[in-house]
N, C-alpha and C positions, 0 to 999 in steps of 0.2 A: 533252191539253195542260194544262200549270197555266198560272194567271193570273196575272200580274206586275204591278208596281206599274205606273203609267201613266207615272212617270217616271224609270224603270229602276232604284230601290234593290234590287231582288231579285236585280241581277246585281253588285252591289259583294262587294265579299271583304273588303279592308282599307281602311281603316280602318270598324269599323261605325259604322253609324248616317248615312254624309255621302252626297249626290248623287252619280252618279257619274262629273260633273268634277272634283271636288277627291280625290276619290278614288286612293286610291295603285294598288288594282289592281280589273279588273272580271273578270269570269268570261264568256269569250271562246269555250263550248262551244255549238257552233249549234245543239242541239236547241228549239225555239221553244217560247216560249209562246203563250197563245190572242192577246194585242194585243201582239205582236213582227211587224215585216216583216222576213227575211231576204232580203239583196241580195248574189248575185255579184257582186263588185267588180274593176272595171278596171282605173282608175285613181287615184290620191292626190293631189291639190293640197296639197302642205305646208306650213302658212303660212308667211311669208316671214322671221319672225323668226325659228324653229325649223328652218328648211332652211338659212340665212345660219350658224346656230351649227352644225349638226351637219357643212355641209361646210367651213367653219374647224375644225373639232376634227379633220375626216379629211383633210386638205391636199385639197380637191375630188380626192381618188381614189373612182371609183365602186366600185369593189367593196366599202371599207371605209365610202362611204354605203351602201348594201345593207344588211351586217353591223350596221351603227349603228342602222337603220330598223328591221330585222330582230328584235334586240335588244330595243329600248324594247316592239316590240309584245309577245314574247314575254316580258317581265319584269311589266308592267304589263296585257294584254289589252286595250290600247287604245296608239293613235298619242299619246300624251301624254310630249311634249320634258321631262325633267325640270330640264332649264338655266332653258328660257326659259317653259315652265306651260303652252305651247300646241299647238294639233293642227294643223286644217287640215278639208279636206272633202275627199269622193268622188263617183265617178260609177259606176254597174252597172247591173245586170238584178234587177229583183223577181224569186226566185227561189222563194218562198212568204211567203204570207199568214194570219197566224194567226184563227182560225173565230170570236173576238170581235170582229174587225175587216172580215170580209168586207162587205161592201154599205154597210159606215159611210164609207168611204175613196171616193175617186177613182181606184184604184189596182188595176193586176188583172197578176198574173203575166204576165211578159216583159217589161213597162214598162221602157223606158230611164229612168234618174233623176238627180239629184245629188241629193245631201243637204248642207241648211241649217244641218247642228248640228256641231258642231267634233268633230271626230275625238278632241279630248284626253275626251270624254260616252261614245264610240261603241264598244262591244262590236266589236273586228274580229281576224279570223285569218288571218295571212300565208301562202300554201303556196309560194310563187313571185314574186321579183323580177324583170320579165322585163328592164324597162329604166329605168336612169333618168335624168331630164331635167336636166341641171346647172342650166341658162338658164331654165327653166322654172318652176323648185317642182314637176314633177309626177313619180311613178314609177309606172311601169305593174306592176300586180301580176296572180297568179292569188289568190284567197281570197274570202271571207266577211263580211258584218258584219250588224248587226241595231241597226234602230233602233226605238226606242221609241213605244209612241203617241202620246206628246204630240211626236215629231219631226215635226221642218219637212223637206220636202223638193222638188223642182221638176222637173216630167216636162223631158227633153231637146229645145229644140225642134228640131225638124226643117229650119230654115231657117240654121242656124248649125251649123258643126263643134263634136262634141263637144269635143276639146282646149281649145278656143275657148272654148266654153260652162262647162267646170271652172274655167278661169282666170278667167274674169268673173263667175262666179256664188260664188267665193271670195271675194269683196271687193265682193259685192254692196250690203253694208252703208252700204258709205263714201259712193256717191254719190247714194243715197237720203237719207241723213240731212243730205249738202251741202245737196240742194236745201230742206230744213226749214230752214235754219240762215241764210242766203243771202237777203237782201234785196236788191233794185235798188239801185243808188248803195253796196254796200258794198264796201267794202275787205279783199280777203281772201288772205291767204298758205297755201300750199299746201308745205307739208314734206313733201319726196321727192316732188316733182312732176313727176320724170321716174318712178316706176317704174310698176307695175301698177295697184294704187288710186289712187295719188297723180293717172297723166293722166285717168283718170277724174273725179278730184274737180275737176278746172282747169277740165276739157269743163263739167261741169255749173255750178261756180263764174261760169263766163265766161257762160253763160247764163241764171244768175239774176241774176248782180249789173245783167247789160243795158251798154251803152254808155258809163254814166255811173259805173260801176263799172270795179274795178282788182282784177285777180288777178296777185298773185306769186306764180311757182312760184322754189323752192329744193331744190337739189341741190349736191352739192358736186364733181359731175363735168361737164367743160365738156362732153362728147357729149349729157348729158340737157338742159344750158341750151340747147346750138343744136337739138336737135328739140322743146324747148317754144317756142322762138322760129320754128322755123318752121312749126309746126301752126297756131301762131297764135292761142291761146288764153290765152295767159298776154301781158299787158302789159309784162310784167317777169320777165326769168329772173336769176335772182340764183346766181353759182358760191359759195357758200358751204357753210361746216361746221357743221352746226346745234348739234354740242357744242360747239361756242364760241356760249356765249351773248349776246355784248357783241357780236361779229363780227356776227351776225345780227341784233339790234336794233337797229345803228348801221346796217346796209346796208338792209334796211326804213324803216327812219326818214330815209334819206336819198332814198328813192325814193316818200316820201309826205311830204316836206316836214312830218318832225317827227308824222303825225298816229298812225303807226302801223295797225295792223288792226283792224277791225270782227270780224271770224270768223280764226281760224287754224285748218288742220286739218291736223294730223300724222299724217303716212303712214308714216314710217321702218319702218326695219329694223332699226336698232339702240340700244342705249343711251344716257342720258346727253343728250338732246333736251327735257327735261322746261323746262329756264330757257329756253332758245330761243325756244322757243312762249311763255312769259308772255310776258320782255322784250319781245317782238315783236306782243305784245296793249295793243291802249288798255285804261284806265281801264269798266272796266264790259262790257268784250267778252268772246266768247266762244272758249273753243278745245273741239276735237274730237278728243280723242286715240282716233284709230281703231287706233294703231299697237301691235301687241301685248307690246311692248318698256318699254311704258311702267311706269316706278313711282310709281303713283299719291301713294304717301308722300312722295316726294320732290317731284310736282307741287306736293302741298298744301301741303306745310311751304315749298318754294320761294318760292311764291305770297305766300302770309303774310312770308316772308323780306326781300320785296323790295315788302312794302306793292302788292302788286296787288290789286285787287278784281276778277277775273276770274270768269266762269260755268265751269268744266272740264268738262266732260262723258265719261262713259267710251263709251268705242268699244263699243259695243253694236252687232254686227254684222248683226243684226235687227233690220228695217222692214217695219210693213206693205205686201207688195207689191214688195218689194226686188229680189228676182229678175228682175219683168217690168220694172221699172223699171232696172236695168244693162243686161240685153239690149236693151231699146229705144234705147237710147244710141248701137248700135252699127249696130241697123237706121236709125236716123235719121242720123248721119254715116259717110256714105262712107271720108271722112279716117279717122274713128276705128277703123271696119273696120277696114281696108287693115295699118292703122298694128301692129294685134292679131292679124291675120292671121299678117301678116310675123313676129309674134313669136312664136307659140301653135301654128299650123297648120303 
């Protein structure tokens, strides 16, 4: 076996010289090196901004997502959307373990696992679309991928269905990094607060801010306001369209008596949310653009545009501990279960 860089440059192809997320194409042939894990792969959690674009580009017909899916892997050797920049994660079977890596890892052939690192980094090969999940983000495949040594990854646990476990351990990010952000008594707006990360982020939100705090969720569909209103986590469900940005500061601003938000965290899906989130920021607070749709150019220049002195922070989907910390989320409310179940399982 040859030995590989630890942070997979020895599989990029083009462009030389770059990591291999920004990378146009990687080299997707499963023979390993000595600190490579190869995992059979089950299933794909697509992220949510790159599944939203590919089944608008195919009118949601599955065959022509397949074809789409199919495609991007075979052109590039990785799940990397070239619309929207982003991947997604997996779940499989450790399938082998390279002889630099044996006994340094936690990890030993047949391990159920997800992996932590975004599919747009990850060496993978399609042989087989068996199914795929419109409502979900998820497509069950037959193939291969290999992650690198410095990849993060999280054994399956055994007291949650897997389904279950790829869709929360996808957006494990977002409500680890709420509760860092999240003071008692603060005021915090929750963009796209009815979808996957987004009721996650309310759940934790509503539990850091405490009693004397205020969570708004927003959505612009009434079905996501009346189950934020009856989970019971959100104070305030707001039907609004976060690309109207005046819309959204004025119906914030009218539900905090002018004060605005302490924390905002954007969840969306889609473009063009970037003035939403300031507008609907005080003076000196923070937002959390977890949403991978975001253009950061435009938050910044917005920001400046409209005299905000806001903290922005980029969605960095990695937290210490981020994994155990969404899972437990779900072991600890029943509600939140149930709610995930009904959706995932």
């Amino acid at each position: 076996m040859n030995h590989g860089s630890p942070y997979g440059t020895h599989r990029v192809l083009e462009p030389a010289g770059v990591l291999p997320q920004p990378a146009w194409k990687l080299d997707n042939t499963m023979p390993l090196c000595d600190n490579e894990i190869l995992i059979d792969v089950r299933a794909l959690n697509i992220d949510s901004a790159s599944f939203t674009q590919i089944k608008a580009a195919c009118d949601n017909d599955e065959a022509r997502i397949a074809t789409q899916v199919q495609d991007i892997v075979a052109q590039r050797g990785k799940l990397h959307n070239p619309v929207t920049g982003s991947g997604g994660m997996l779940i499989g079977t450790v399938a082998e373990i390279g002889s630099a890596l044996a006994g340094k890892i936690d990890l030993k052939v047949g391990d159920q696992i997800a992996t932590l690192v975004s599919l747009s980094l990850t060496p993978l090969r399609i042989d087989r679309i068996k199914k795929i999940h419109l409502h979900q983000d998820q497509v069950e495949i037959q193939g291969q991928a290999i992650l690198f040594e410095t990849g993060l990854y999280a054994k399956l646990p055994t007291d949650i269905d897997e389904k279950l476990a790829l869709a929360i351990l996808d957006v494990a990010g977002a409500p680890a990094q709420t509760a860092r952000l999240v003071q008692p008594g603060h005021t915090v707006v929750v963009i796209g607060g009815g979808g996957k990360s987004g009721t996650l982020c309310v759940y934790e939100a509503k539990k850091q801010a405490g009693a004397k705090g205020c969570v708004i969720g927003v959505s612009p569909f009434a079905k996501d306001c009346q189950r934020m209103t009856e989970l019971g986590w959100a104070d305030h469900a707001l039907q609004v369209d976060a690309t109207d940005a005046l819309a959204l500061m004025e119906a914030v601003s009218k539900v905090t008596e002018g004060k605005l938000a302490d924390v905002v965290i954007n969840c969306v899906n889609i473009k063009n949310t970037e003035m939403g989130s300031i507008l609907a920021t005080k003076q000196h607070g923070k937002i959390y653009f977890f949403s991978m749709a975001t253009s950061f150019t435009a938050a910044a220049l917005g920001a400046e545009g409209v005299g905000k002195d806001v903290e922005m922070i980029v969605g960095n989907g990695y937290a210490t501990g981020h994994a155990e910390v969404a899972l437990n989320l779900l072991r600890e409310s029943p509600k939140l279960r149930a709610l995930f179940e009904q959706l995932y399982v």
